[in-house]
C-alpha positions as CSV (number, residue, x, y, z in Angstrom):
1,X,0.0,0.0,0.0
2,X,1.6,3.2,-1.4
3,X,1.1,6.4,0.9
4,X,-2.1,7.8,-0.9
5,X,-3.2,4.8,-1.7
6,X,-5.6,3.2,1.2
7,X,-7.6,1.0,0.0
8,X,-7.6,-2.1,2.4
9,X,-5.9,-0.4,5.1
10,X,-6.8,-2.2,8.5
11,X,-9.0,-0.1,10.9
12,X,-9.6,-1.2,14.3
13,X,-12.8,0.2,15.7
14,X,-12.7,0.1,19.9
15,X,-16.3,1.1,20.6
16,X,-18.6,-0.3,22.8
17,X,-21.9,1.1,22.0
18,X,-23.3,-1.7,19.2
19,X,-25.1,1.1,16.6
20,X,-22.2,2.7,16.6
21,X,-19.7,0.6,15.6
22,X,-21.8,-1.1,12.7
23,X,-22.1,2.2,11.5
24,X,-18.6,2.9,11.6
25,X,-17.5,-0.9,10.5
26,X,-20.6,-0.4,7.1
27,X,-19.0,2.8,6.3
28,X,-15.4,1.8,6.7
29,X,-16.1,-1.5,4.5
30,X,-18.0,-0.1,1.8
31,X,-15.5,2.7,1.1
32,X,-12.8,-0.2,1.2
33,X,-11.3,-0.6,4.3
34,X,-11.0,-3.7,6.1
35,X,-11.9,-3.5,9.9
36,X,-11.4,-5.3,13.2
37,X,-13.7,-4.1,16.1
38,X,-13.1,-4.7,20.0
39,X,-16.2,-3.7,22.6
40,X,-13.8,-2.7,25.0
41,X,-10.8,-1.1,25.3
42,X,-8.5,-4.9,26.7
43,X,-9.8,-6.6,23.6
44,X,-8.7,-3.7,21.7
45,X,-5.3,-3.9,23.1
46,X,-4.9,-7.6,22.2
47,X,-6.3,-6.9,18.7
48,X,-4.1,-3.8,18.0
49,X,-0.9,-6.2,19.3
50,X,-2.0,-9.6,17.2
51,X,-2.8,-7.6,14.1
52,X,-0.7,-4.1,14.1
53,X,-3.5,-2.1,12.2
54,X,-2.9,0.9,9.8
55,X,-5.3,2.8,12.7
56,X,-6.7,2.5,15.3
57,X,-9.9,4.6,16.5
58,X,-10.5,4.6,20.2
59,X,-13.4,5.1,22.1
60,X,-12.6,7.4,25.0
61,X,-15.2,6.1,27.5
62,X,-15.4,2.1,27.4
63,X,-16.4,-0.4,30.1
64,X,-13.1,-1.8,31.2
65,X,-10.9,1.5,31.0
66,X,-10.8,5.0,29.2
67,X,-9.5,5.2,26.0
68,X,-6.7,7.5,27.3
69,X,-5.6,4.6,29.4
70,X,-6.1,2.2,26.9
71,X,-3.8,4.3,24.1
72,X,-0.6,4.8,27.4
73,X,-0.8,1.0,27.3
74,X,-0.3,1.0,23.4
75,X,2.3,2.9,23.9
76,X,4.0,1.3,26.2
77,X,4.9,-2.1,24.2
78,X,7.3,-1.7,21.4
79,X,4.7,-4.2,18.9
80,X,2.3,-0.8,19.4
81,X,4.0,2.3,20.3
82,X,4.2,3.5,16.0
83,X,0.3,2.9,15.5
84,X,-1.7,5.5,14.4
85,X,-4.3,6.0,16.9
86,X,-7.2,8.5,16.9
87,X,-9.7,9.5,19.8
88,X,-13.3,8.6,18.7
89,X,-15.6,10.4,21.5
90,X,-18.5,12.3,22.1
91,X,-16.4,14.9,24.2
92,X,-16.6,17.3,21.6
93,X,-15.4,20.7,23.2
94,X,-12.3,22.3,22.3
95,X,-10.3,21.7,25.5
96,X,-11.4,18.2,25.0
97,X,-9.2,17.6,21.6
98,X,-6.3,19.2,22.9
99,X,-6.7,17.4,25.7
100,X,-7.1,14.5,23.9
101,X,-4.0,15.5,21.3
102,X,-1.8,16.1,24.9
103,X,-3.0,12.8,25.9
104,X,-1.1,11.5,22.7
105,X,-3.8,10.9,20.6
106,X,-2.7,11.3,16.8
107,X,-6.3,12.4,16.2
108,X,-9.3,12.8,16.9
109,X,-13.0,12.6,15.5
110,X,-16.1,13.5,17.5
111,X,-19.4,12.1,17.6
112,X,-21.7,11.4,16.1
113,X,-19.9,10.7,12.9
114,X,-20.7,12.4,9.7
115,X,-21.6,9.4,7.6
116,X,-20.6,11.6,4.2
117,X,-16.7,12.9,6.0
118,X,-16.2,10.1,7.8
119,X,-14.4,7.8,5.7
120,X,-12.4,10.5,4.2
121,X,-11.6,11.4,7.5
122,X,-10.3,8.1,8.3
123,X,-8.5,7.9,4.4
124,X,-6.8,10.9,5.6
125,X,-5.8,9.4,9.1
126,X,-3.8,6.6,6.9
127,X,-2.3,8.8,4.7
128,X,-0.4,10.6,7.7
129,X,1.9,10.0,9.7
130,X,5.3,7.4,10.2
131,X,5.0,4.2,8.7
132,X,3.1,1.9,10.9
133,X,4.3,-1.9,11.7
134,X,2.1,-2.9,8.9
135,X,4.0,-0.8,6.4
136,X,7.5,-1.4,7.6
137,X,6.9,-5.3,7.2
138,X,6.3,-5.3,3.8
């Protein structure tokens, strides 16, 4: 997968709430993505670390931890410290992304998504940023 090029980049959805991740996961497939999706933030984890995704887009409040939490643990193991990883949250105040962005978020996308931006959004997301695990593998 060249730079621009995104089609079948690997998303991993961390979202709890069941409407909105087949929302995200119809959207992301039909526009060519693939996806993985976790209900919580600990099956996210393992996902992230078994299958190194191109991004991942984290939920900030989830069941078994916050999202911020979730993403210090990601970046703690060397398998997961390059992913991309963007906040996907209903905190949708200012403060809140660059609180977010400080948190070491490499995005971030508020909700509810825009069914018509959001997989351009996301296209973009994989267009920036270092090389991810993914990449450097091939």
């Amino acid at each position: 997968m060249s730079e621009m090029d995104t089609t079948g980049a690997l998303v991993l959805i961390v979202e709890d709430n069941v409407k909105n991740m087949k929302l995200a996961r119809d959207l992301l497939t039909y526009h060519g993505f693939r996806t993985l999706a976790a209900g919580n933030a600990t099956d996210g984890i393992a996902l992230a670390r078994e299958h190194c995704p191109d991004l991942v887009l984290m939920d900030i409040q989830l069941p078994d931890m916050d999202g911020t939490a979730a993403l210090k643990e990601l970046r703690a193991s060397p398998v997961t410290a390059g992913l991309r990883v963007v906040a996907l949250t209903a905190f949708a105040m200012r403060e809140d992304e660059e609180r977010l962005r400080s948190a070491g978020f490499d995005g971030y996308l508020a909700k509810p998504i825009d069914v018509r931006e959001f997989p351009g959004q996301v296209r973009r997301f994989c267009e920036q940023g270092l090389p991810t695990r993914n990449e450097e593998q091939r």
